[in-house]
C-alpha positions in Angstrom: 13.5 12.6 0.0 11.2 14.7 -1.9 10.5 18.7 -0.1 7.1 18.7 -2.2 5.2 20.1 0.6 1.7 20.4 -1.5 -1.5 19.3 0.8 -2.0 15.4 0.6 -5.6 13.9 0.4 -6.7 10.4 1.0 -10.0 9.3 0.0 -11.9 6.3 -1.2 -11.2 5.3 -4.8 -13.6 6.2 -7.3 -14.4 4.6 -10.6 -12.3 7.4 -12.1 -9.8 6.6 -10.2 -9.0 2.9 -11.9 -6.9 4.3 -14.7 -3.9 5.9 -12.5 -4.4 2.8 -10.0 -3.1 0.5 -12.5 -0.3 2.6 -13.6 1.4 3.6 -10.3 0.4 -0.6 -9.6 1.8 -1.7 -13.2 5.1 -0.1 -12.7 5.4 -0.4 -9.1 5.3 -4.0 -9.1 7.7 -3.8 -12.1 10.0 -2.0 -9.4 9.7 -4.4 -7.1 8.7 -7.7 -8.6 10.7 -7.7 -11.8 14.0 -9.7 -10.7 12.8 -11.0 -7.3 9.7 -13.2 -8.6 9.6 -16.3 -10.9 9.6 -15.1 -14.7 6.2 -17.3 -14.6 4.7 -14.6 -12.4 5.9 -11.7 -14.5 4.2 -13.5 -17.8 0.9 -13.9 -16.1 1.2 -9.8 -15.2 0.8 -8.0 -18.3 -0.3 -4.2 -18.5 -3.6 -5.0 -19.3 -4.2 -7.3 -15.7 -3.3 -4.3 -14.3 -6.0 -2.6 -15.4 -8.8 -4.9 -15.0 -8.1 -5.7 -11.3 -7.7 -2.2 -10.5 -11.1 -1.8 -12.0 -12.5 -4.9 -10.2 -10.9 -3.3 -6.5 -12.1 0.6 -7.1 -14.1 -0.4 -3.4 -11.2 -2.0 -1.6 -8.9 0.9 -2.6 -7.6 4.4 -1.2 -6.4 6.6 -3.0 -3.6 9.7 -2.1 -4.0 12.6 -4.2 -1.0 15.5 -4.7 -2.1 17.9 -6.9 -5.1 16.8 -8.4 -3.5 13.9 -9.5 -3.3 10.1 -7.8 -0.3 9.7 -5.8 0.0 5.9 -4.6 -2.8 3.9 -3.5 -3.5 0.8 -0.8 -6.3 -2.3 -0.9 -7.2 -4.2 1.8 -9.1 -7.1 2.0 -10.1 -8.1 5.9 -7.0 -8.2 8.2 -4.0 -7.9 5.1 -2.9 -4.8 3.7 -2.7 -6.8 -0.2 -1.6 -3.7 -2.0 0.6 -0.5 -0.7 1.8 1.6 -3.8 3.4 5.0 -4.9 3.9 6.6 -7.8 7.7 7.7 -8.7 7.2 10.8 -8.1 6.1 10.8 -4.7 8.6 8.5 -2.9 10.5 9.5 -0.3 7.7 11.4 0.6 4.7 11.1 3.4 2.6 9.2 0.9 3.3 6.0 2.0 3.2 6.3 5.4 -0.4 8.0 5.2 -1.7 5.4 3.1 -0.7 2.8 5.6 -1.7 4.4 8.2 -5.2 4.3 6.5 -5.0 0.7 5.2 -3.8 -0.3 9.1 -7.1 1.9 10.5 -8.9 0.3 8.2 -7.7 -3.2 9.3 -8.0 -2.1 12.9 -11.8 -1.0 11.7 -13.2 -4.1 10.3 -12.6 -5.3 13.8 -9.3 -6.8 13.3 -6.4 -6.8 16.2 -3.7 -7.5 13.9 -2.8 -6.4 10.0 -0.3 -8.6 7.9 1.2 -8.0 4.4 3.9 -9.7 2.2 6.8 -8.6 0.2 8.9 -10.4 -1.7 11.6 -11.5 -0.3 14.5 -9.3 -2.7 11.9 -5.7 -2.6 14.4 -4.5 0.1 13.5 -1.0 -0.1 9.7 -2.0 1.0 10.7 -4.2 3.6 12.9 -1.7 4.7 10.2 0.6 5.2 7.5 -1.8 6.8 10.2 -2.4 9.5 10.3 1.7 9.6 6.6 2.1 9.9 6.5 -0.6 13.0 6.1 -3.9 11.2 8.0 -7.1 12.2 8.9 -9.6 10.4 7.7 -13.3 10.5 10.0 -14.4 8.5 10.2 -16.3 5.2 6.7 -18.3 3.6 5.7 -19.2 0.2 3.5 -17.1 -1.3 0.9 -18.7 -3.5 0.6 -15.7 -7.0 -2.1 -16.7 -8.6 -0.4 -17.8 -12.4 -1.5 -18.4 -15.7 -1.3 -22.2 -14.9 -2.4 -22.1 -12.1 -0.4 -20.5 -8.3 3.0 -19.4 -8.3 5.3 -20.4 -5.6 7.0 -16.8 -4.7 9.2 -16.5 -1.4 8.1 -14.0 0.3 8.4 -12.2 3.9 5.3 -11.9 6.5 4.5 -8.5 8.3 2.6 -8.2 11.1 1.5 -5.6 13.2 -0.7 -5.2 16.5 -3.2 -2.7 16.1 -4.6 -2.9 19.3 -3.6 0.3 21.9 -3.0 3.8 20.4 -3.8 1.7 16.4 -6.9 1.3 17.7 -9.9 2.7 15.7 -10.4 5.9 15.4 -6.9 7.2 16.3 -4.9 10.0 15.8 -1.1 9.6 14.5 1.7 11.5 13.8 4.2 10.6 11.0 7.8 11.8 13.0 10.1 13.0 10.3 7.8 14.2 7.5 8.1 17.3 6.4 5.2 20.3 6.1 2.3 19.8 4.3 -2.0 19.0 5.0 -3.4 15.6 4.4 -6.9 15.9 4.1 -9.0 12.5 5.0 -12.4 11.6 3.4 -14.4 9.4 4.3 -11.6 7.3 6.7 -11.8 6.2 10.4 -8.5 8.2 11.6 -7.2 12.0 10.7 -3.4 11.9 10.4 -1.3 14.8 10.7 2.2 15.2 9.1 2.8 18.9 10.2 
């Protein structure tokens, strides 16, 4: 786990923004994808389609920023948490767990009682995490990836989680077992507080 204890900001993406989006996105995905997904997928996901959806998302997406620089990044669209991603350099650290607790608020925001995501099913370091953060599991489905050819079939896992209770909009949260540091919130339903 990192100790970088710099302050942590989450805020709306920006046009700006689309640039470092598709780089943490290209090589996350690499991380996790690369392996675990049909080589039909990885074809269909060059650099460049990295950098023309993170263009296309700049008002879906969040953005956490260490430093001045982007850190990770979620989207959402409606009641699924589509994209949760960190740079390198900042995992192991509270990044991801303040940018999904700002993907779940928002979720919990549009009005929705319940947030789902999907991993593939061999990224066992995310799932992993998910099931740390207070996702379950629903179990195995095929994910249709949009393909060159048309969808991909990729196996993939279902998350849920019930916002309702303390998730509920506007809430406060506490992410146990991070270490020091400010995240700063702009513009987001919830303040979260890794002190």
């Amino acid at each position: 786990m990192s100790s970088d204890t710099r302050p942590l900001e989450l805020r709306p993406a920006r046009p700006g923004d689309a640039e470092a989006v598709a780089d943490i996105w290209y090589h996350g995905w690499g991380d996790g994808h690369r392996g675990n997904v049909p080589d039909a997928l990885v074809e269909a996901r060059p650099r460049n389609s990295f950098d023309v959806r993170a263009a296309q998302r700049v008002k879906d997406t969040v953005v956490a920023v260490v430093g001045g620089q982007v850190a990770g990044f979620i989207m959402v669209a409606g009641d699924e948490v589509e994209q949760v991603y960190v740079g390198a350099a900042h995992r192991g650290t509270a990044v991801a767990s303040a940018l999904l607790s700002a993907a779940e608020d928002r979720v919990a925001t549009a009005g929705f009682r319940r947030a789902w995501l999907a991993v593939v099913a061999g990224n066992a370091r995310a799932r992993r995490f998910y099931v740390r953060q207070g996702w379950q599991d629903e179990g195995l489905f095929d994910h249709q990836a949009p393909g060159l050819d048309g969808p991909v079939l990729v196996p993939a896992h279902r998350y849920v989680k019930d916002l309702t209770g303390e998730w509920g909009r506007g809430s406060t949260r506490t992410h146990e077992g991070a270490r020091g540091g400010e995240i700063r919130l702009w513009g987001l339903p919830a303040f979260v507080d890794i002190s």
